[in-house]
C-alpha positions in Angstrom: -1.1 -22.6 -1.2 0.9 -23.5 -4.3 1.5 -20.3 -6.8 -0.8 -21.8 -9.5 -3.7 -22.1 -6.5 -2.3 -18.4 -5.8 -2.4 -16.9 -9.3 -5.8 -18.4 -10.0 -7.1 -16.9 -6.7 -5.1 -13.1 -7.8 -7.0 -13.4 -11.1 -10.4 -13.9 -9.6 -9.7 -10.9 -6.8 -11.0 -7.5 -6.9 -8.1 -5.9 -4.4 -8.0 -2.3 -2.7 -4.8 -1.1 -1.5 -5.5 1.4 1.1 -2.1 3.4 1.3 -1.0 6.7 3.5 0.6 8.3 0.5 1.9 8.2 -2.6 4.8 5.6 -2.4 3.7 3.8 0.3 1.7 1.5 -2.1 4.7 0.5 -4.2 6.9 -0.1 -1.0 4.8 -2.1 0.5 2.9 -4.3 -2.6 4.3 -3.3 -5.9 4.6 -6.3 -6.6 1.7 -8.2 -5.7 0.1 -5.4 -8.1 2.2 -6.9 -10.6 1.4 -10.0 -10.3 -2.1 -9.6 -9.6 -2.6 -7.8 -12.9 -0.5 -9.9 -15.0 -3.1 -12.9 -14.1 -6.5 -10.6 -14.9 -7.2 -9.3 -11.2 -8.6 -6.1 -10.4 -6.8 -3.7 -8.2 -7.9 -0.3 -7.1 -5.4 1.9 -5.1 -6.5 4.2 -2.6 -3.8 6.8 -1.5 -4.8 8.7 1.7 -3.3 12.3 2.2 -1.1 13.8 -0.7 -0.4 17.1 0.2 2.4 20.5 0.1 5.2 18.7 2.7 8.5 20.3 3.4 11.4 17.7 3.5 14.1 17.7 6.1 16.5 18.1 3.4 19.6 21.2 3.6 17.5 23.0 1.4 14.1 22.9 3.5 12.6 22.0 0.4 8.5 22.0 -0.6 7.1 19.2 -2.4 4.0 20.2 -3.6 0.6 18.0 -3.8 0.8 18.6 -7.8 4.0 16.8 -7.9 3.3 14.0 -5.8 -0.1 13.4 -7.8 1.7 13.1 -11.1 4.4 11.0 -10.0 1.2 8.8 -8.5 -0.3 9.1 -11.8 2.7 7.9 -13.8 3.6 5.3 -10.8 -0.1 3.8 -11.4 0.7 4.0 -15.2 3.6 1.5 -14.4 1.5 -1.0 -12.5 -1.7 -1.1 -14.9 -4.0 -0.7 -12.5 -7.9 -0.2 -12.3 -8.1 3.0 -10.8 -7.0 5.1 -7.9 -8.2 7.9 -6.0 -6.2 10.5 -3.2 -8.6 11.1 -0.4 -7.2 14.4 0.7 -5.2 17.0 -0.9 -4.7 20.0 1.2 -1.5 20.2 3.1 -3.5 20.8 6.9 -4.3 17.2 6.5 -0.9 15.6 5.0 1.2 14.1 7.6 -1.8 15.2 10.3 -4.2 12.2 9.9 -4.0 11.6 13.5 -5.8 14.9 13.4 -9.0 13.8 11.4 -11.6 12.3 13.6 -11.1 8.6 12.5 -14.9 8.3 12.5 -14.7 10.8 9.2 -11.7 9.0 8.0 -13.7 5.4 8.6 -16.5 7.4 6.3 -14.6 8.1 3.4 -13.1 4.8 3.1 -16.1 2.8 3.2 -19.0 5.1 1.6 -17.5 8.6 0.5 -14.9 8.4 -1.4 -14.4 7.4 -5.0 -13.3 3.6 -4.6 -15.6 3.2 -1.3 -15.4 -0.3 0.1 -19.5 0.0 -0.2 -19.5 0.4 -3.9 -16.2 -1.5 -4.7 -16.8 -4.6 -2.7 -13.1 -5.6 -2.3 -12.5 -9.3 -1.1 -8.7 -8.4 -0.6 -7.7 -5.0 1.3 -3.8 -4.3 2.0 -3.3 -2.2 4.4 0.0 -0.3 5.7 1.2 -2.3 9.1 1.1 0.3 12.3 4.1 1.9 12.6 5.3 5.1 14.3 4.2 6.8 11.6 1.1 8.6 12.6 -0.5 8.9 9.1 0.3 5.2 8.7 -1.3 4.4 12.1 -4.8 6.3 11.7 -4.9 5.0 8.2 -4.5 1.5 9.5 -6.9 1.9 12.8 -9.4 3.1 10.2 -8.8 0.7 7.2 -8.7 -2.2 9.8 -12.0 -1.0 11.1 -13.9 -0.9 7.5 -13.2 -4.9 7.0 -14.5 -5.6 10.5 -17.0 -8.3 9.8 -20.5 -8.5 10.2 -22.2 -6.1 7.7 -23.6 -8.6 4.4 -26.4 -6.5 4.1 -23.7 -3.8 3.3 -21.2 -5.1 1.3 -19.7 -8.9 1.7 -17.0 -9.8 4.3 -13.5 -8.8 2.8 -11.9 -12.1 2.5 -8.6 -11.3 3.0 -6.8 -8.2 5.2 -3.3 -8.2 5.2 -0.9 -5.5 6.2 2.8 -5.0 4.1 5.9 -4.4 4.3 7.9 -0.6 4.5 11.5 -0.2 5.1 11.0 2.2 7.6 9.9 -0.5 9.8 13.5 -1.5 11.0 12.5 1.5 13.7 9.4 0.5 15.3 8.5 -0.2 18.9 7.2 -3.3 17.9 8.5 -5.4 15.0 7.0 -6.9 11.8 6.5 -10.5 12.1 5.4 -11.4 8.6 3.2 -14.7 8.3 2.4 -14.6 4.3 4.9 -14.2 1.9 4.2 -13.4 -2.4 7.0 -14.5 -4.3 7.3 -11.6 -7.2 10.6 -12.5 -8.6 9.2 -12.4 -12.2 7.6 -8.7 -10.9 10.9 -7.2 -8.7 11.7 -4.9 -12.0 8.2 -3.6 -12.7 7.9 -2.9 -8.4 11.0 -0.9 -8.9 10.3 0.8 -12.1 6.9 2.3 -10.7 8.2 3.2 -7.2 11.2 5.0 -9.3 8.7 7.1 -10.2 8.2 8.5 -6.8 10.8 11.0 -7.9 10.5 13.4 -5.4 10.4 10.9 -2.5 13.9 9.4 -3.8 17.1 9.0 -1.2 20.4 8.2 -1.8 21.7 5.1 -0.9 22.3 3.4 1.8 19.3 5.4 3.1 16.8 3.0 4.8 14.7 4.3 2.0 16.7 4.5 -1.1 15.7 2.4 -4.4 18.9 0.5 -3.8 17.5 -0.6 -0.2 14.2 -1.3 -1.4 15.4 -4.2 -3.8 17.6 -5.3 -0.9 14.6 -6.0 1.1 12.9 -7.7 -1.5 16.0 -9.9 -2.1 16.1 -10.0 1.7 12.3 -11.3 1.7 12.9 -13.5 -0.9 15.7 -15.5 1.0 13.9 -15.9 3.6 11.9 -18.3 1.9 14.7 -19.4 -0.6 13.1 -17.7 -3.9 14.8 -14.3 -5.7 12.5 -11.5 -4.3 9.5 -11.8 -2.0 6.9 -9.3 -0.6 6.4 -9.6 3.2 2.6 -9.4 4.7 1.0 -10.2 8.0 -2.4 -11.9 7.8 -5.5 -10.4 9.7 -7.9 -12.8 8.1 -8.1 -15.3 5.4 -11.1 -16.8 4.6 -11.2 -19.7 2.5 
């Protein structure tokens, strides 16, 4: 698919981007929210669990849900998008998803919640790519299972599933093998401006998840297929 084909296809998409917490959506597709949104498509972000977490950190420090919902807010700002919801606030369920039945999970993501799948009707859905994170892995097992096919009746079939990128997957017991690939070199400044906004989430460098590594795997991306910066997805389904 050539960009123009692409960019005509962003503009006419109504995207979800199903995301564990606050962050995750700008590590993984920052930019394709960029560039989505620059061409007139919709996107709708859907943050999981946002809760009270204390960070292994010299100080033990808390970071409270209030702080991570404004950095969200200011972080969505960035991007321009639609609208976004947090699924759960309270800080039993943050960093437990693998606690919460996935049935009730699987419920708010397709009927309950604000940007439900069954009132949205999203014909792209990004989801995080299992990892050994368990919040990433019940969000995917669940977000995977709301595009299964067969419910027209319902909603249409999501057209295209994808699963992004994290820099925490260097650590994995089994390793990201991307098959699409979004050039966002025009877009590399706004991903990194709204994911600086994650204050609270912020590492020095060379930490695997420092801003400075961040834009090195976007670079790193991008040479893989010989452009400036690149997003890195792996395809469930593409309908065309």
């Amino acid at each position: 698919m050539v960009q123009e084909q692409f960019d005509d296809l962003l503009s006419r998409s109504r995207i979800l981007v199903i995301a564990p917490h606050p962050d995750d959506e700008t590590y993984g597709c920052g930019g394709l929210i960029a560039r989505a949104r620059a061409h007139g498509g919709q996107v709708y972000v859907m943050i999981v669990s946002a809760g009270d977490l204390q960070h292994y950190d010299k100080q033990l420090s808390t970071v409270t849900a209030s702080r991570r919902q404004k950095e969200l807010e200011e972080s969505m700002r960035v991007l321009g998008v639609e609208d976004y919801c947090i699924l759960f606030t309270d800080r039993h369920s943050h960093m437990r998803m693998d606690s919460v039945p996935r049935r009730d999970l699987l419920e708010e993501i397709e009927r309950a919640s604000p940007l439900a799948m069954d009132r949205l009707h999203p014909d792209m859905v990004i989801l995080p790519a299992i990892s050994y994170n368990q919040d990433h892995e019940a969000v995917f097992k669940a977000g995977f299972t709301a595009c299964r096919p067969g419910m027209p009746t319902v909603r249409p079939v999501v057209k295209v599933v994808l699963s992004c990128d994290a820099p925490q997957l260097g650590w994995n017991w089994e390793p990201f093998h991307p098959n699409v690939y979004v050039d966002i070199s025009d877009y590399l400044e706004i991903k990194l401006k709204a994911h600086a906004c994650h204050v609270s989430q912020a590492r020095p460098a060379p930490h695997h998840g420092s801003l400075e590594n961040l834009e090195r795997l976007a670079r790193l991306r991008g040479a893989e297929i010989s452009v400036e910066a690149a997003e890195a997805f792996y395809c469930h389904r593409w309908i065309v």
